[in-house]
N, CA, C and O atoms as a GROMACS GRO file, in nm:
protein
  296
    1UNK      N    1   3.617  -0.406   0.175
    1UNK     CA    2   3.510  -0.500   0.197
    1UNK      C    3   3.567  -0.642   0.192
    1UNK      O    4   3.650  -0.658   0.103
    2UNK      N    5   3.544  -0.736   0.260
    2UNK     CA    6   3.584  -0.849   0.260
    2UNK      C    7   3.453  -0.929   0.252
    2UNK      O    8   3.350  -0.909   0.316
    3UNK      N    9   3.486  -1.053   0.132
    3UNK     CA   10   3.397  -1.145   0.110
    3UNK      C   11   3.446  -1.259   0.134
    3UNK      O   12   3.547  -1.315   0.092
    4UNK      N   13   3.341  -1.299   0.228
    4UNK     CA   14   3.387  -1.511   0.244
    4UNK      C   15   3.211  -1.568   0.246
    4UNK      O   16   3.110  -1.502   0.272
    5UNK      N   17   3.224  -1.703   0.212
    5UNK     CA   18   3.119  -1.803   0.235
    5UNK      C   19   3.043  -1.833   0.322
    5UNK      O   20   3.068  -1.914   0.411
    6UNK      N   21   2.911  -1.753   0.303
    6UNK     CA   22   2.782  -1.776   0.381
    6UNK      C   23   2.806  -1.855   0.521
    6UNK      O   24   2.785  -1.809   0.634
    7UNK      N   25   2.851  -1.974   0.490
    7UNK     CA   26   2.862  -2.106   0.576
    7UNK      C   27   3.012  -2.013   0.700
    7UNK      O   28   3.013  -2.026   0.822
    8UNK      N   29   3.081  -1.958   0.646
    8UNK     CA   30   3.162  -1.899   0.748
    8UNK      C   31   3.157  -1.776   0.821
    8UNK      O   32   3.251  -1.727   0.883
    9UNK      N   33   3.047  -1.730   0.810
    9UNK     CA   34   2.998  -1.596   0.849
    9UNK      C   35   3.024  -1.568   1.000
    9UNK      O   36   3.071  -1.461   1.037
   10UNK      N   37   2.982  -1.699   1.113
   10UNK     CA   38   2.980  -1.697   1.222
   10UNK      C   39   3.151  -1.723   1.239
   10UNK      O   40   3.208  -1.614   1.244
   11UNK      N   41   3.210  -1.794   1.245
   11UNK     CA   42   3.401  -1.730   1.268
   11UNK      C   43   3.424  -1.620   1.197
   11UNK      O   44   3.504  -1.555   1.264
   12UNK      N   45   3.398  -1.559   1.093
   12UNK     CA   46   3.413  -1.472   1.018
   12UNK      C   47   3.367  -1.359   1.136
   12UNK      O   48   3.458  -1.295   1.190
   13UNK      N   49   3.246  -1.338   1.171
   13UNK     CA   50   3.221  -1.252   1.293
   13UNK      C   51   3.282  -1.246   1.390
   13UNK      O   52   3.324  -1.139   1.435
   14UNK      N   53   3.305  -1.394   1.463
   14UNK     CA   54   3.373  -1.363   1.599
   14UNK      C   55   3.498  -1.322   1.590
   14UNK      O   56   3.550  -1.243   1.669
   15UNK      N   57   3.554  -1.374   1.489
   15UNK     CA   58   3.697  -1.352   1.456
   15UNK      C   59   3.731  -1.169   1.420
   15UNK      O   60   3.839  -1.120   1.452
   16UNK      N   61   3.646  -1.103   1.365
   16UNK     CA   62   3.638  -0.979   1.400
   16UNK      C   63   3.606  -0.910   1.558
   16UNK      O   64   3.656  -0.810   1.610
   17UNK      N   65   3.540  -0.971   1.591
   17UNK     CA   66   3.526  -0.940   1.763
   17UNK      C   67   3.617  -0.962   1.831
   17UNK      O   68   3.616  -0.903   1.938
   18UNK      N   69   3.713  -1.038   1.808
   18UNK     CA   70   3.836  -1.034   1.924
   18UNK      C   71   3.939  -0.958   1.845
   18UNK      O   72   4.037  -0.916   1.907
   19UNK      N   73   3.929  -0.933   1.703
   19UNK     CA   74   4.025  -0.856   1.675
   19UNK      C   75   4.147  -0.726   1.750
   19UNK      O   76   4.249  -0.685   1.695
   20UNK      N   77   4.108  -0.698   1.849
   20UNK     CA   78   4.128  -0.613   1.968
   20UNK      C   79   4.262  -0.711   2.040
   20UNK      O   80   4.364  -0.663   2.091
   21UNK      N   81   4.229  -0.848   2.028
   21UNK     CA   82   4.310  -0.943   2.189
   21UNK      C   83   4.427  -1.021   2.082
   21UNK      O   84   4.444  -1.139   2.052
   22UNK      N   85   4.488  -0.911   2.047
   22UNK     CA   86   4.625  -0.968   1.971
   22UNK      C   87   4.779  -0.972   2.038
   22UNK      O   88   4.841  -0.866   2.027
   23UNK      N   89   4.843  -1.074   2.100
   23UNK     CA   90   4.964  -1.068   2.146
   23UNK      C   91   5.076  -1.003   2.079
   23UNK      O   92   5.101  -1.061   1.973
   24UNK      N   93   5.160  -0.891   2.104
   24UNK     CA   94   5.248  -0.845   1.986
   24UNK      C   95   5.383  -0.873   2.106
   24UNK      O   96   5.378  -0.876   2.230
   25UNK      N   97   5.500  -0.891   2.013
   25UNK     CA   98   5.593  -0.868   2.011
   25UNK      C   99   5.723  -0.773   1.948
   25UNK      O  100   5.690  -0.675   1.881
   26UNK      N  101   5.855  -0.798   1.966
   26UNK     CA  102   5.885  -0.635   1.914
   26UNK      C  103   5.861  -0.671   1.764
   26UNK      O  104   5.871  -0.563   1.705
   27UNK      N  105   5.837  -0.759   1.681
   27UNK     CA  106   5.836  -0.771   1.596
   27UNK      C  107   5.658  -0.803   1.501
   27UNK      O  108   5.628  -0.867   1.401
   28UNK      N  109   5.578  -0.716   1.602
   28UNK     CA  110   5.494  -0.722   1.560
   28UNK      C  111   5.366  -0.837   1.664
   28UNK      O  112   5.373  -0.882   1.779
   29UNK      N  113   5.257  -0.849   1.550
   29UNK     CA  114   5.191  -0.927   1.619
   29UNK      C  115   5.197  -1.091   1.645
   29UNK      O  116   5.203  -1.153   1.539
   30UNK      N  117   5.198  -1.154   1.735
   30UNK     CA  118   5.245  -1.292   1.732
   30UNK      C  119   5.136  -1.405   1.690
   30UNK      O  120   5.125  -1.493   1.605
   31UNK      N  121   5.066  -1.355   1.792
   31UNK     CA  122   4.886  -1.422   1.771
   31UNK      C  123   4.797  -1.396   1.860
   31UNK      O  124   4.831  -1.323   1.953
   32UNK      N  125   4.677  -1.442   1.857
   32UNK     CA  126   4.567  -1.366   1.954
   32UNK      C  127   4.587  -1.372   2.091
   32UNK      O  128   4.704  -1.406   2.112
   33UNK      N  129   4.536  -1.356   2.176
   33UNK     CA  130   4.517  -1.398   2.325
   33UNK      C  131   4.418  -1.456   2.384
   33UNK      O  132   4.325  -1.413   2.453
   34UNK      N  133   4.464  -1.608   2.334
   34UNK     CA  134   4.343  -1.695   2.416
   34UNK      C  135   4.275  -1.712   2.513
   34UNK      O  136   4.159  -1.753   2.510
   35UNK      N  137   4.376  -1.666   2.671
   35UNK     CA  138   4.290  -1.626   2.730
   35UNK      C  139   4.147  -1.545   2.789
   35UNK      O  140   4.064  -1.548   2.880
   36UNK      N  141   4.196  -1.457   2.641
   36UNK     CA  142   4.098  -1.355   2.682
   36UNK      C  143   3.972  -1.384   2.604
   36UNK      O  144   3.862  -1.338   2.632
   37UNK      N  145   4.001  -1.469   2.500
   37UNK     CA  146   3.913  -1.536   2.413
   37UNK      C  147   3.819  -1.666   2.447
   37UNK      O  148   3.731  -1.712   2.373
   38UNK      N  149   3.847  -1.702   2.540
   38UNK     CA  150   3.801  -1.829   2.590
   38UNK      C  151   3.697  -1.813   2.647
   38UNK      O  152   3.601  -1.886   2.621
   39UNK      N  153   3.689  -1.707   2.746
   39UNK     CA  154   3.533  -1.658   2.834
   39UNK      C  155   3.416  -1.604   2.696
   39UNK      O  156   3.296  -1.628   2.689
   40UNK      N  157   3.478  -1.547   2.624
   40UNK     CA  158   3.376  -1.535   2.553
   40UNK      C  159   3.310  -1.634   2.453
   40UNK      O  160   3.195  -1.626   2.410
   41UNK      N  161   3.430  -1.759   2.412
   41UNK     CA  162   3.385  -1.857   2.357
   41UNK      C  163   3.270  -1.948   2.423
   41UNK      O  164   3.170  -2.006   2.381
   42UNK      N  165   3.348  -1.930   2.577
   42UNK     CA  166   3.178  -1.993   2.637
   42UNK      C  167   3.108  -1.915   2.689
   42UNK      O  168   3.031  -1.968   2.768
   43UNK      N  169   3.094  -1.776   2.678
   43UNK     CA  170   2.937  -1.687   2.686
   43UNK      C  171   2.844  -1.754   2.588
   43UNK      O  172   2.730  -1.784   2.625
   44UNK      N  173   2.888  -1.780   2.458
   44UNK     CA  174   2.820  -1.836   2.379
   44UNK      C  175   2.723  -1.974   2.368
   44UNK      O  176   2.628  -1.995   2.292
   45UNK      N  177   2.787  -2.063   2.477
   45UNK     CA  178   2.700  -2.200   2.511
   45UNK      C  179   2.678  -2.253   2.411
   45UNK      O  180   2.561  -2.289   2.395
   46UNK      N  181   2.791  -2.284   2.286
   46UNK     CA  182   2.831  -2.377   2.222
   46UNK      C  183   2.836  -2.504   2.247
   46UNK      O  184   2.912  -2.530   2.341
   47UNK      N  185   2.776  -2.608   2.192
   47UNK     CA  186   2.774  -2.775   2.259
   47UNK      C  187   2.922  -2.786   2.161
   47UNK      O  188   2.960  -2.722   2.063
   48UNK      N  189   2.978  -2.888   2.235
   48UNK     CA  190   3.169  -2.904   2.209
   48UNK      C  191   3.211  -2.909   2.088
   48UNK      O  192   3.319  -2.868   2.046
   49UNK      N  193   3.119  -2.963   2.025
   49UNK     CA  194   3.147  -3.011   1.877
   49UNK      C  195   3.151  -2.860   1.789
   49UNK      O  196   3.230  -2.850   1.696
   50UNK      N  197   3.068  -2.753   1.823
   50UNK     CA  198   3.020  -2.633   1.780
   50UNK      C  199   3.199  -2.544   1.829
   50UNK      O  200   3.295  -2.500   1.766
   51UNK      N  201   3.158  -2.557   1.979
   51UNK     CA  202   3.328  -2.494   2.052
   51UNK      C  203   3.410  -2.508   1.933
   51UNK      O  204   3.448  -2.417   1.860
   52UNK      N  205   3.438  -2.668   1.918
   52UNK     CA  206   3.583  -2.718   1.833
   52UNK      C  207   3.617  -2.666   1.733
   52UNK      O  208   3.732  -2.625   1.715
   53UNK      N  209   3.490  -2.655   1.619
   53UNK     CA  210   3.473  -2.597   1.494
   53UNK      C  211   3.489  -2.470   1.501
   53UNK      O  212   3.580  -2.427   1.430
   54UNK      N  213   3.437  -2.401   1.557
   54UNK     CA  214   3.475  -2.237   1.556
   54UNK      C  215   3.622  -2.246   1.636
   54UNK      O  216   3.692  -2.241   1.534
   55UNK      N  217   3.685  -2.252   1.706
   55UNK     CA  218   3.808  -2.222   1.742
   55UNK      C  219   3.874  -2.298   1.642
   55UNK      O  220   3.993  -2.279   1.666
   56UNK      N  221   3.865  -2.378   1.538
   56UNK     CA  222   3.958  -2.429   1.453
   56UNK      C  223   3.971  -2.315   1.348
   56UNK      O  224   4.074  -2.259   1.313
   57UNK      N  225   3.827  -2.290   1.299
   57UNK     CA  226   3.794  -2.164   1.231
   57UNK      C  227   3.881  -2.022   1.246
   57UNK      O  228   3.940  -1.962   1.156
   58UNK      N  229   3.872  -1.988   1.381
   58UNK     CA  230   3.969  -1.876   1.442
   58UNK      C  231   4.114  -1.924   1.406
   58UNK      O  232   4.194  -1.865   1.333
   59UNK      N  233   4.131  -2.038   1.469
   59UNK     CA  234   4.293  -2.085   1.389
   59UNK      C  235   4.361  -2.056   1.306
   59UNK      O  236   4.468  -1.994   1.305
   60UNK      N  237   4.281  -2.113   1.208
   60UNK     CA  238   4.256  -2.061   1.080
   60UNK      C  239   4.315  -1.955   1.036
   60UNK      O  240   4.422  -1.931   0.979
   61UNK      N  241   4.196  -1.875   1.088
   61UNK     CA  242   4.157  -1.703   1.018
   61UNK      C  243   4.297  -1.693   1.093
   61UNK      O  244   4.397  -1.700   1.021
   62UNK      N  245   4.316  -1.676   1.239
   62UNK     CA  246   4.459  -1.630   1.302
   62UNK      C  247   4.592  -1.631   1.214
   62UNK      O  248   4.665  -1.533   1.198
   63UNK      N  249   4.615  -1.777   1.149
   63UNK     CA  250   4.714  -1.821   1.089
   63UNK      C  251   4.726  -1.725   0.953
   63UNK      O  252   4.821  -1.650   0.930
   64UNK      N  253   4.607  -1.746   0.865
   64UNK     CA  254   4.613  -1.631   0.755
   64UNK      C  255   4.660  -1.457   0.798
   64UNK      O  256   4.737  -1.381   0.740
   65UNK      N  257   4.581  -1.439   0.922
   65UNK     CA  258   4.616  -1.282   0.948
   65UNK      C  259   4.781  -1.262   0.974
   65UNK      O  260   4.852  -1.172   0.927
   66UNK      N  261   4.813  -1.344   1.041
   66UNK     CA  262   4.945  -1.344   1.090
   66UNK      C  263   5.071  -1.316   0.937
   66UNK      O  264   5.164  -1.236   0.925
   67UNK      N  265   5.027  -1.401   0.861
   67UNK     CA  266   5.072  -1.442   0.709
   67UNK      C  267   5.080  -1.309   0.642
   67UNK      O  268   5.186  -1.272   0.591
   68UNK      N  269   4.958  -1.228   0.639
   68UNK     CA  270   4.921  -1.119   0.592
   68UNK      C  271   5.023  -1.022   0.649
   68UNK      O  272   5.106  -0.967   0.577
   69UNK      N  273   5.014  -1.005   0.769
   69UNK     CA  274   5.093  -0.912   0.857
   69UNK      C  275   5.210  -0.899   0.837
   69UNK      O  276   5.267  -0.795   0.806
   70UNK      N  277   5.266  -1.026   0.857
   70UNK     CA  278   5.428  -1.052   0.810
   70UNK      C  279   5.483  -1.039   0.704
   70UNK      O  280   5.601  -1.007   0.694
   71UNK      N  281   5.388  -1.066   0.587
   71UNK     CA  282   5.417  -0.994   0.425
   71UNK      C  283   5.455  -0.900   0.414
   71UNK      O  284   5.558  -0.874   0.351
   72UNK      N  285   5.350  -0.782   0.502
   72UNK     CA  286   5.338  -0.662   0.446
   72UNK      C  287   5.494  -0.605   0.499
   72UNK      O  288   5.561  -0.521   0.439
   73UNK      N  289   5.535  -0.678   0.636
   73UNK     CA  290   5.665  -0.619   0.732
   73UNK      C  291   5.788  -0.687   0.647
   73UNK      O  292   5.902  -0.644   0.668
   74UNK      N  293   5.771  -0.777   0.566
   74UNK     CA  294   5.925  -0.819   0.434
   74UNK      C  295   5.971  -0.690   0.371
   74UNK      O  296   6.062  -0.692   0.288
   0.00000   0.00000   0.00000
């Protein structure tokens, strides 16, 4: 079960929804695939300021998962 802050629920969600669009290399995963992430960022019809904040959010979360990943492969 994973717990985070009310206020982050919505990256917290999407960021599970693309979980699927991860770039790997031989050494594992590198980071997501923005392209494939982008059409769905604007299915959503986010005004820019909303866009910015959630893809910083994903950043984010990306940067920690990556962190995680690479631990476990030391």
């Amino acid at each position: 079960m994973v717990f985070y802050w009310p206020d982050t629920e919505e990256s917290v969600e999407f960021f599970e929804l693309v979980g699927t669009q991860w770039r790997t290399g031989v050494n594992g995963c590198i980071g997501l695939d923005y392209p494939a992430i982008y059409p769905l960022m604007e299915r959503l019809k986010l005004s820019e300021e909303h866009w910015a904040r959630l893809f910083c959010d994903l950043r984010i979360l990306e940067d920690e998962a990556l962190a995680a990943m690479h631990e476990k492969n030391e």
